[in-house]
N, C-alpha and C positions, 0 to 999 in steps of 0.2 A: 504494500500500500504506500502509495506514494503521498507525502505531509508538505502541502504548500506552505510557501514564505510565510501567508497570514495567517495558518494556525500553528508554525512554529512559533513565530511572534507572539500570540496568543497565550502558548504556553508557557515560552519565556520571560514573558513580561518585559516591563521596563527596565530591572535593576541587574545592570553587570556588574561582578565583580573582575579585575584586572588584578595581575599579579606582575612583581615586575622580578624574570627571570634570572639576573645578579645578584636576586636577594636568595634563591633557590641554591645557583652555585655559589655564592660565597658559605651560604649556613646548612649545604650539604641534604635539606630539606625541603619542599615542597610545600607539604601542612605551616612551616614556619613561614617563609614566604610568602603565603595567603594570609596568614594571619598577620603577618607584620606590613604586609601593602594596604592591606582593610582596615588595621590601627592609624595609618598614615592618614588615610582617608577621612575618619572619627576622628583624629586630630585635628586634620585643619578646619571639618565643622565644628568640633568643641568652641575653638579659638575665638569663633564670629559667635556663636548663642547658645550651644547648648553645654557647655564645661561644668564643673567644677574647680573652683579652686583650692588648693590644698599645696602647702607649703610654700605658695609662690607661683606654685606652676598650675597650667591649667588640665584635668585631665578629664576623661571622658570617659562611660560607664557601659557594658556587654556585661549579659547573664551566658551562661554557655552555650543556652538555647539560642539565644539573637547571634552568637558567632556562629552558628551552625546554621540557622535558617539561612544568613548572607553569605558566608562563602561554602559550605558543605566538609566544612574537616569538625570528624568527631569529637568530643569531650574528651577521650582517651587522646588522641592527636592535639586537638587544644591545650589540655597540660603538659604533654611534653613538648609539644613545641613553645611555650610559654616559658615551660623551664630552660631552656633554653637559650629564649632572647633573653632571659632576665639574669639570667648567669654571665652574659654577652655584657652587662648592662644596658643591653638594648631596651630593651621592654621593663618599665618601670613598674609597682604594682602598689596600691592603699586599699585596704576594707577602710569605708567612711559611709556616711550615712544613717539613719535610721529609718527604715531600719539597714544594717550594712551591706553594702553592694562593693564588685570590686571594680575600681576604678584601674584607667592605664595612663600610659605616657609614653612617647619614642622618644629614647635620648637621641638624639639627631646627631651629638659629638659621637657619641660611643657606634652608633651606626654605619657614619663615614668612614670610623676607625676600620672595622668590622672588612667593609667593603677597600679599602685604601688596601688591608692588610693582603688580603686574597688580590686582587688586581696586582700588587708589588711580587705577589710569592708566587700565586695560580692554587694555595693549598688554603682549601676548606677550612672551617673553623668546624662540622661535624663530619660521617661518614656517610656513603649511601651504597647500595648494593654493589655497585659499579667497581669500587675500591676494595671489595672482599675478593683473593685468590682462592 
């Protein structure tokens, strides 16, 4: 059965998510990569209206559910790759609120860093299949 442009459309809807694929090769990850391009994204709307602020900075708020409806990586994928940018110091984190919600951040230094390092070396900051003999 063949699915025309308008009911592919249809079922797509309006919202893409984009990932941008340097964040895949330098963090060895994909799930992390969506998840840290879609943080990019909630950041710079935080900035203009919808933020929080918290310690200075402005940060912005996902239940694991809302990361999972937008771009489709699991709760099991979302905390490890979470763990991961945040060990990077990429990905910042605060329970704040009431009732508490967890809040994010892109360090934008620590990101550049991240990516400067990999472009200077070509070596990953994780693994991926590719790299197992």
């Amino acid at each position: 059965m063949q699915v025309s442009n308008q009911t592919l459309q249809s079922i797509l809807g309006s919202k893409v998510v984009s990932f941008h694929a340097i964040f895949a090769k330098a963090l060895g990850s994909v799930p992390a990569a969506v998840i840290l391009s879609q943080a990019i994204f909630w950041q710079e709307k935080a900035a203009h209206k919808s933020g929080i602020e918290l310690d200075d900075e402005t940060y912005f708020s996902k239940t694991a559910d809302e990361w999972y409806d937008e771009t489709g990586v699991t709760e099991n994928q979302q905390l490890t790759a979470r763990s991961k940018l945040s060990a990077l110091g990429i990905l910042k984190e605060k329970r704040a609120g009431l009732p508490a919600k967890m809040h994010y951040r892109v360090d934008i230094d620590s990101l550049v860093a991240v990516i400067s390092g990999y472009l200077n070396t070509g070596k990953k900051t994780g693994t991926d299949s590719r790299d197992k003999k």
